[in-house]
FIKOLZA-1660 file (N, C-alpha, C; in steps of 0.1 Angstrom, whole numbers, plus 5000, padded with zeros to 4 digits):
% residues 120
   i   px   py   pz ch aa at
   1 9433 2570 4791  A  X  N
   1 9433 2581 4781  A  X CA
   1 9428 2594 4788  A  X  C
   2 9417 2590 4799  A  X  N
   2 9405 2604 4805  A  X CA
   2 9426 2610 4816  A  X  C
   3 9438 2603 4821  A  X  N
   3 9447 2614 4827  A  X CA
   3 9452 2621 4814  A  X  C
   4 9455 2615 4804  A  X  N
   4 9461 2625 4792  A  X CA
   4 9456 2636 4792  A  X  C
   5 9443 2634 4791  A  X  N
   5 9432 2647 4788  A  X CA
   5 9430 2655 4797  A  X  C
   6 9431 2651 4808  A  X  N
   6 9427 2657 4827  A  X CA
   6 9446 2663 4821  A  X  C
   7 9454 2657 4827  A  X  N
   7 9469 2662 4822  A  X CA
   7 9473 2675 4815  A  X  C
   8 9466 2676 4797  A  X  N
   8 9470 2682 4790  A  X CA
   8 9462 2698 4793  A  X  C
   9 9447 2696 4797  A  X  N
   9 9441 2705 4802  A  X CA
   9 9445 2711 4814  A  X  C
  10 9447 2707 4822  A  X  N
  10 9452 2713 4836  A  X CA
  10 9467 2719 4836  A  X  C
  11 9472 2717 4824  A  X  N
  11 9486 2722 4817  A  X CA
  11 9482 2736 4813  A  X  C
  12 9473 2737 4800  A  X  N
  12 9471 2747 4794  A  X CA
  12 9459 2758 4805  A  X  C
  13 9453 2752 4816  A  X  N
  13 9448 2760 4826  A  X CA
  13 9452 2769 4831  A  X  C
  14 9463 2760 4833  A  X  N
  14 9473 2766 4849  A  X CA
  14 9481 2775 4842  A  X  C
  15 9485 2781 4830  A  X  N
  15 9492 2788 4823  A  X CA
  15 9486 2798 4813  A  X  C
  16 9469 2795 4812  A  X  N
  16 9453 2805 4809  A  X CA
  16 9459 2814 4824  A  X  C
  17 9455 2804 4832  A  X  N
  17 9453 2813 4846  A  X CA
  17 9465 2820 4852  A  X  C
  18 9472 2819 4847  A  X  N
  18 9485 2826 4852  A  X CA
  18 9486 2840 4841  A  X  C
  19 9483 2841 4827  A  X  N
  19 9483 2848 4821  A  X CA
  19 9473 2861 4821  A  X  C
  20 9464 2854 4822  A  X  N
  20 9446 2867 4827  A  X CA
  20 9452 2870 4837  A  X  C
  21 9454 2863 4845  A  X  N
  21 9453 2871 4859  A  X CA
  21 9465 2883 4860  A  X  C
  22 9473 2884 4854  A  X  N
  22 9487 2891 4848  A  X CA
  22 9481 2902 4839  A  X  C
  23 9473 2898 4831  A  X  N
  23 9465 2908 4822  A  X CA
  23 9454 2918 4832  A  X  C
  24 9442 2911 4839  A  X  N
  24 9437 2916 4847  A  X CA
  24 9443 2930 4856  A  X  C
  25 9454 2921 4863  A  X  N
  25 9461 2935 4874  A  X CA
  25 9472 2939 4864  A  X  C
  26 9473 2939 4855  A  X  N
  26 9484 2949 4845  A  X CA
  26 9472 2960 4839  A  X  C
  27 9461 2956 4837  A  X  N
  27 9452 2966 4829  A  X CA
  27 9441 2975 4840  A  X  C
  28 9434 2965 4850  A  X  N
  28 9431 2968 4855  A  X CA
  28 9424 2972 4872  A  X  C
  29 9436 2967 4874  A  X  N
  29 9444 2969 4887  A  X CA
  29 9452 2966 4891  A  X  C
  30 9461 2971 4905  A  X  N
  30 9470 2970 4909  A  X CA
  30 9473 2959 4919  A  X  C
  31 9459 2957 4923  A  X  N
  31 9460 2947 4934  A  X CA
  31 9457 2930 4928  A  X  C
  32 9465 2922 4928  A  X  N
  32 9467 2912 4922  A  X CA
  32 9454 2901 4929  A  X  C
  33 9448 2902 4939  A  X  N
  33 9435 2896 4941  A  X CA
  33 9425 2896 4930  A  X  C
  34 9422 2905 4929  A  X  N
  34 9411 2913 4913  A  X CA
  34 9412 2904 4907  A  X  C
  35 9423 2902 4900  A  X  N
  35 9429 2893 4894  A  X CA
  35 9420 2877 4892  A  X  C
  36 9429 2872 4908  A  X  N
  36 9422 2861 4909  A  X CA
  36 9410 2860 4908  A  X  C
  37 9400 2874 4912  A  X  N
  37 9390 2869 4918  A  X CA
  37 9381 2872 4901  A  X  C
  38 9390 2878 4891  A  X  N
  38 9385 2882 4877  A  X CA
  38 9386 2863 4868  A  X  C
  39 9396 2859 4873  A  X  N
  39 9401 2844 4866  A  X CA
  39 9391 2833 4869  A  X  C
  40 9383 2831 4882  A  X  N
  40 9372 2826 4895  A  X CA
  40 9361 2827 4890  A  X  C
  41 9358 2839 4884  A  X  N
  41 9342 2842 4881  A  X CA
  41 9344 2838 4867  A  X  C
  42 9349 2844 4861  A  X  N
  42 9356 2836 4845  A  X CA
  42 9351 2818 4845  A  X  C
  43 9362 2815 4854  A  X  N
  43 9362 2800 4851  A  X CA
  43 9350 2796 4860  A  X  C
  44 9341 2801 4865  A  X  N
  44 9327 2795 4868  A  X CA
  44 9319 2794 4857  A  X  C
  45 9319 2806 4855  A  X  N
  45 9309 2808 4839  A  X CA
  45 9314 2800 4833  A  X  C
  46 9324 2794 4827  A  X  N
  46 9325 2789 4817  A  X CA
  46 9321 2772 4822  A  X  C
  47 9325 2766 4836  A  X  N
  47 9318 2752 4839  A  X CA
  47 9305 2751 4836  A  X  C
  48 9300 2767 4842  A  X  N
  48 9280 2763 4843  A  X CA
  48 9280 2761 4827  A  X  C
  49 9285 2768 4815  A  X  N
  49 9283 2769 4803  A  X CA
  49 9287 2753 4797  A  X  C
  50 9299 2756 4799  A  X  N
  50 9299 2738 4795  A  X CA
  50 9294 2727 4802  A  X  C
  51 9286 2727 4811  A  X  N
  51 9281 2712 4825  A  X CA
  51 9264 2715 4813  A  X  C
  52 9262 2729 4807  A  X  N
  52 9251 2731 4803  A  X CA
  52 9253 2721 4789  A  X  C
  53 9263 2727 4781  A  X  N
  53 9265 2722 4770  A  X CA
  53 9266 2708 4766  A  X  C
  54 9273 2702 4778  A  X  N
  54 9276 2694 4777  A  X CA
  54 9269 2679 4788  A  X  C
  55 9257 2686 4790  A  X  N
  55 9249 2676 4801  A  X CA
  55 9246 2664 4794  A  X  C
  56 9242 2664 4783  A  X  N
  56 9238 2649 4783  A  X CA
  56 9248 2638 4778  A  X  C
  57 9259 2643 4776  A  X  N
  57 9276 2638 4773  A  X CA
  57 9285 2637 4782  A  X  C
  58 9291 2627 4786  A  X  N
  58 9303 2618 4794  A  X CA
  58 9311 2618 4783  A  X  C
  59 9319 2627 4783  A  X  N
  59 9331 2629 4771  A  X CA
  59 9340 2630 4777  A  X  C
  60 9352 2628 4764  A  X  N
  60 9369 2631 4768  A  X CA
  60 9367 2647 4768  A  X  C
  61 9358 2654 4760  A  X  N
  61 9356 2668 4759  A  X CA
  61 9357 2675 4774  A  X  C
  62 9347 2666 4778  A  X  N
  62 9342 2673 4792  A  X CA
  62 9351 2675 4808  A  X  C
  63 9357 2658 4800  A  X  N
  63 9369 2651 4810  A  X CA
  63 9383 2667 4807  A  X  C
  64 9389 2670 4793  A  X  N
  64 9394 2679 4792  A  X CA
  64 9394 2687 4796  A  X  C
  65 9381 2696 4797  A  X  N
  65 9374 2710 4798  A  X CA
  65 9374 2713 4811  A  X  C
  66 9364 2705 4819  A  X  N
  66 9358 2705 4832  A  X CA
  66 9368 2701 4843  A  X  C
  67 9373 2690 4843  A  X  N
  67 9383 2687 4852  A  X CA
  67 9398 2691 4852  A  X  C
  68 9405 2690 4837  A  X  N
  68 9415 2693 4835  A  X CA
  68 9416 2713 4837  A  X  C
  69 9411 2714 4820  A  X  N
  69 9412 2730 4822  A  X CA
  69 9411 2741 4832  A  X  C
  70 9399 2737 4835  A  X  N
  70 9390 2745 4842  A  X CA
  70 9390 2742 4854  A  X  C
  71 9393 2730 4861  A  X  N
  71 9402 2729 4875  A  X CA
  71 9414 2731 4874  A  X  C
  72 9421 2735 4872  A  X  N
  72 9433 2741 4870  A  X CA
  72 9435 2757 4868  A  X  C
  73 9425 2758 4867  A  X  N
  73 9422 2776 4856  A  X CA
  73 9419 2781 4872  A  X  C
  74 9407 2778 4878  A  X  N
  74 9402 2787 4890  A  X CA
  74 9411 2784 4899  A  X  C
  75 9409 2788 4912  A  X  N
  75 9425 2783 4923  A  X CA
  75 9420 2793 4935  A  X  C
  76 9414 2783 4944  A  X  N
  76 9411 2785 4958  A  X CA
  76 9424 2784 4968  A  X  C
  77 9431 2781 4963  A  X  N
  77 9440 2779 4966  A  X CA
  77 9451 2798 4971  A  X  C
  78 9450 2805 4955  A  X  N
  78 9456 2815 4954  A  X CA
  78 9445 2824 4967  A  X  C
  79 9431 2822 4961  A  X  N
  79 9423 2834 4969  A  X CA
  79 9423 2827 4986  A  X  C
  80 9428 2819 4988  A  X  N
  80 9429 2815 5004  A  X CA
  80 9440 2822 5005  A  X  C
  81 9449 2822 5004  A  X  N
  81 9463 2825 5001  A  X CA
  81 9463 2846 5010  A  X  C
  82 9455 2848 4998  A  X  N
  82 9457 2860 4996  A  X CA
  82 9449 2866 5006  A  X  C
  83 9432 2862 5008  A  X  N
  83 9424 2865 5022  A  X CA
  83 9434 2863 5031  A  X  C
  84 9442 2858 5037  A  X  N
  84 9451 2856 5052  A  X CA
  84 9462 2865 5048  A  X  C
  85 9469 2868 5038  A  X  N
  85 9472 2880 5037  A  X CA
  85 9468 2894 5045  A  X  C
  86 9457 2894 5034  A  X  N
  86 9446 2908 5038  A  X CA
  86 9446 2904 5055  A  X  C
  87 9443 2895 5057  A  X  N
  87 9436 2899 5073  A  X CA
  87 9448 2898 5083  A  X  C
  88 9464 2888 5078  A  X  N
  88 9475 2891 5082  A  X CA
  88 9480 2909 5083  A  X  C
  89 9477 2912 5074  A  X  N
  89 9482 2926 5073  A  X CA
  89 9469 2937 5080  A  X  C
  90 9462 2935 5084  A  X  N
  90 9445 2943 5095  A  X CA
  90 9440 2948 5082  A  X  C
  91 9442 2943 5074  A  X  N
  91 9432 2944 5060  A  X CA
  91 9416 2939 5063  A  X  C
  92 9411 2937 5077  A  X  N
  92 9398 2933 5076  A  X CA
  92 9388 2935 5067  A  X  C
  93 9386 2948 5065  A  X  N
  93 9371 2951 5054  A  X CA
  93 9375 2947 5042  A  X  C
  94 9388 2950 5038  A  X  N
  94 9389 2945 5028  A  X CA
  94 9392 2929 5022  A  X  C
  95 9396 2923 5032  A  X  N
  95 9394 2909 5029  A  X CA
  95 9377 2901 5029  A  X  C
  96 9368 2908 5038  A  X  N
  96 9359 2906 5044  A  X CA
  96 9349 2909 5025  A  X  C
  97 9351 2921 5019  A  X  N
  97 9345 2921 5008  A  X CA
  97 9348 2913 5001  A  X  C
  98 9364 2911 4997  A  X  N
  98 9369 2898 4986  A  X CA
  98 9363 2888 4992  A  X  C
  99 9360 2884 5001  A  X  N
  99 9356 2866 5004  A  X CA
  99 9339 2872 4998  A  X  C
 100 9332 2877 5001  A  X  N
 100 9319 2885 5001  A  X CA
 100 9317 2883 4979  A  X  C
 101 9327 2892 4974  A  X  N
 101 9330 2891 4962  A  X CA
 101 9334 2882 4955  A  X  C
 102 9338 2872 4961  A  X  N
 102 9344 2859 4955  A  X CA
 102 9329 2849 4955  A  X  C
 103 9325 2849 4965  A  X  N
 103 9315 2841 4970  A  X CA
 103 9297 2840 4958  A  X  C
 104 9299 2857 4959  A  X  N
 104 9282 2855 4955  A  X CA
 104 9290 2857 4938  A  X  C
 105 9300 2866 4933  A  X  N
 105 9300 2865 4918  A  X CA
 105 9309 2853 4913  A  X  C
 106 9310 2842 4916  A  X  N
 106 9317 2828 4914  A  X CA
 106 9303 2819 4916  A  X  C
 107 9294 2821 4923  A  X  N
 107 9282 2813 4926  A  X CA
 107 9275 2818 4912  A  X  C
 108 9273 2830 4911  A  X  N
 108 9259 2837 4904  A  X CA
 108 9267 2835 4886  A  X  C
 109 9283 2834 4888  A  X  N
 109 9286 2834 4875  A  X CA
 109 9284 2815 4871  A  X  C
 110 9289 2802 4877  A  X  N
 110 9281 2796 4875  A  X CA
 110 9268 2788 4872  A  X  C
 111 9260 2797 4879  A  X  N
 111 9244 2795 4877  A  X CA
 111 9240 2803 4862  A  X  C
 112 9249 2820 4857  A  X  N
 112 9244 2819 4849  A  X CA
 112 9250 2809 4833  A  X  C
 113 9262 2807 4836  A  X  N
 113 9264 2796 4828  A  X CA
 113 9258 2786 4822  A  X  C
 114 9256 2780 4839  A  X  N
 114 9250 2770 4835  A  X CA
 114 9230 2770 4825  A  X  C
 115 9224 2782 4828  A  X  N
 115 9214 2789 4828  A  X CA
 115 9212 2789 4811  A  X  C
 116 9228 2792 4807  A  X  N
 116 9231 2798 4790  A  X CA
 116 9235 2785 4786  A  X  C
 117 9242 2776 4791  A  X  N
 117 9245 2763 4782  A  X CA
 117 9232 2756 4781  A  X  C
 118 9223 2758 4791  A  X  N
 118 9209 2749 4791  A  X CA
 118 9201 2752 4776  A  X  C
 119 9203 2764 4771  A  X  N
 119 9196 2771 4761  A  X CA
 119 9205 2762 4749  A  X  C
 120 9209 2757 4745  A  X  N
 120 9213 2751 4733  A  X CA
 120 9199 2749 4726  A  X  C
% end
């Protein structure tokens, strides 16, 4: 039952994530990194939030949320992608701040998550 749920969430992630990030650089900017790196900090905050919420629970909830959605939602994949871009193209500084930018507001969005689900 826990791939249905890993399945059904990693469906509706990957198609969260495809849609923000489209919203992000349609509203507010042009460079489609932003994006990712707006979808990244998103879907950290919301693991620390729910790992908080849901700490003392081994759920299909969590199995849904955590694994399915929400690994599906973030995508190291896209921001690897796009750093070798930047630095393919002598984008140095500016890849140099997105890895920089991705790094501490994906860590700090996490922690405060998790920080705010602890508060239940």
């Amino acid at each position: 039952m826990n791939i249905l749920f890993i399945g059904i969430g990693g469906a509706l992630g990957a198609i969260s994530r495809y849609g923000l990030t489209e919203i992000i650089t349609k509203y507010f900017s042009t460079s489609q990194h932003i994006g990712t790196l707006g979808v990244n900090v998103v879907g950290c905050l919301l693991v620390g939030l729910l790992f908080g919420f849901l700490a003392d629970m081994k759920s299909e909830v969590q199995v849904f949320f955590v694994i399915g959605f929400l690994g599906s939602f973030t995508t190291m994949s896209a921001f690897s992608m796009q750093t070798v871009e930047m630095f393919n193209n002598q984008n140095f500084g500016e890849a140099a701040l997105y890895i920089l930018m991705t790094i501490v507001f994906t860590i700090s969005a996490t922690y405060i998550g998790l920080t705010l689900g602890a508060l239940k």
